[in-house]
C-alpha positions as CSV (number, residue, x, y, z in Angstrom):
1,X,19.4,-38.9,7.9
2,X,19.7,-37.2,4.6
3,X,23.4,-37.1,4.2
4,X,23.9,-33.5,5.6
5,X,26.7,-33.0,7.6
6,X,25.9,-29.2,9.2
7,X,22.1,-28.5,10.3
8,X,19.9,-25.7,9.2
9,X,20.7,-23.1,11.6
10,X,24.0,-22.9,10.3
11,X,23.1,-22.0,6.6
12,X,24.4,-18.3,6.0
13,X,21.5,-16.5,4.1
14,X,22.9,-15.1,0.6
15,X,23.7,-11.1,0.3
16,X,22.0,-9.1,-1.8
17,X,23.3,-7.3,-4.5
18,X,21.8,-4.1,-4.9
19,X,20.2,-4.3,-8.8
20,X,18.6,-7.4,-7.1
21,X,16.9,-5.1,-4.5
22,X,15.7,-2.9,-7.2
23,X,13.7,-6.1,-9.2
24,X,12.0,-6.9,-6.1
25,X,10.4,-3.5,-5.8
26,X,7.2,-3.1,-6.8
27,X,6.6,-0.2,-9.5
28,X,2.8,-0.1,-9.3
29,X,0.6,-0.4,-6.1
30,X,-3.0,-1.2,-4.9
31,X,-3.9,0.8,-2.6
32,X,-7.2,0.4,-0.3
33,X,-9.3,3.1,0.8
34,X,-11.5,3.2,3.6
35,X,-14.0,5.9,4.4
36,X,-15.1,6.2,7.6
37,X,-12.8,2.9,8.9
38,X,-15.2,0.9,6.1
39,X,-13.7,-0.4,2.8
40,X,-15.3,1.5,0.1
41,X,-12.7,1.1,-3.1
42,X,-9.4,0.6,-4.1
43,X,-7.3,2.6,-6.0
44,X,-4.0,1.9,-8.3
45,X,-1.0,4.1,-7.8
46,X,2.8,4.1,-8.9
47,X,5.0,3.5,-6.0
48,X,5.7,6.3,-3.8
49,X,3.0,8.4,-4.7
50,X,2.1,11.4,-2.9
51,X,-0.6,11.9,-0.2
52,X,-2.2,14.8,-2.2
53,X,-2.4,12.6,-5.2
54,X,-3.6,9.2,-4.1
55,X,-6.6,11.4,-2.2
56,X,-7.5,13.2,-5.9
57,X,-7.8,9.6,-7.5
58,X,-9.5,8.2,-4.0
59,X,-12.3,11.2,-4.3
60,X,-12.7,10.3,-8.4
61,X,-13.1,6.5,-7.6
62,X,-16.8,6.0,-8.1
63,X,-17.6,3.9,-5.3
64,X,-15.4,5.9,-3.3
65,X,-16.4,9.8,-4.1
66,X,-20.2,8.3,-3.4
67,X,-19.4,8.4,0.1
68,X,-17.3,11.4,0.3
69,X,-19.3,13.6,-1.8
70,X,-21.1,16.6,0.4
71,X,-19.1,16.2,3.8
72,X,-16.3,17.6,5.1
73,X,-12.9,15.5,5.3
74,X,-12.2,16.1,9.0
75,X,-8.9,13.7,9.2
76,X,-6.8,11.9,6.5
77,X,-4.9,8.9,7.5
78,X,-2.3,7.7,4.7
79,X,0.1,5.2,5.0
80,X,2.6,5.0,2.2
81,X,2.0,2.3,-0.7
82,X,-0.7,1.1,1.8
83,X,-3.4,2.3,3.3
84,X,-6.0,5.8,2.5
85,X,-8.3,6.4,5.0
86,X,-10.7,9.4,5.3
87,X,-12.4,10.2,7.9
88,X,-15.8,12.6,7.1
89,X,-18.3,14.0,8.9
């Protein structure tokens, strides 16, 4: 109808070039942080950053070290460039 002879699903999808792959990576991340499962804060980080390090900002975060402050940190769930999640009793 449009003057096309070939449909969609033959389209090719282009190939990356690697400097391309690079741009689309994003240097700086937002991490959230639960406590307890709950969203308490959020907490921003360069990418890759290390467990160690994004749990040192997490416990200076305000909102965040409110919650932690006084217990014990019985588990730490981290998922990288996404997800900090402490569990305290």
């Amino acid at each position: 109808m449009l003057g096309h002879d070939n449909g969609l699903w033959n389209a090719v999808w282009p190939d990356l070039i690697e400097g391309q792959i690079q741009l689309a990576k994003d240097e700086e991340v937002e991490i959230p942080v639960q406590v307890n499962g709950r969203l308490r804060g959020k907490v921003k980080v360069a990418a890759g950053t290390t467990e160690e390090e994004v749990v040192k900002l997490a416990q200076a975060e305000p909102s965040i070290a409110h919650h932690v402050n006084g217990k014990r940190i019985m588990k730490r769930i981290f998922v990288p460039d996404k997800l900090l999640n402490l569990v305290v009793a």
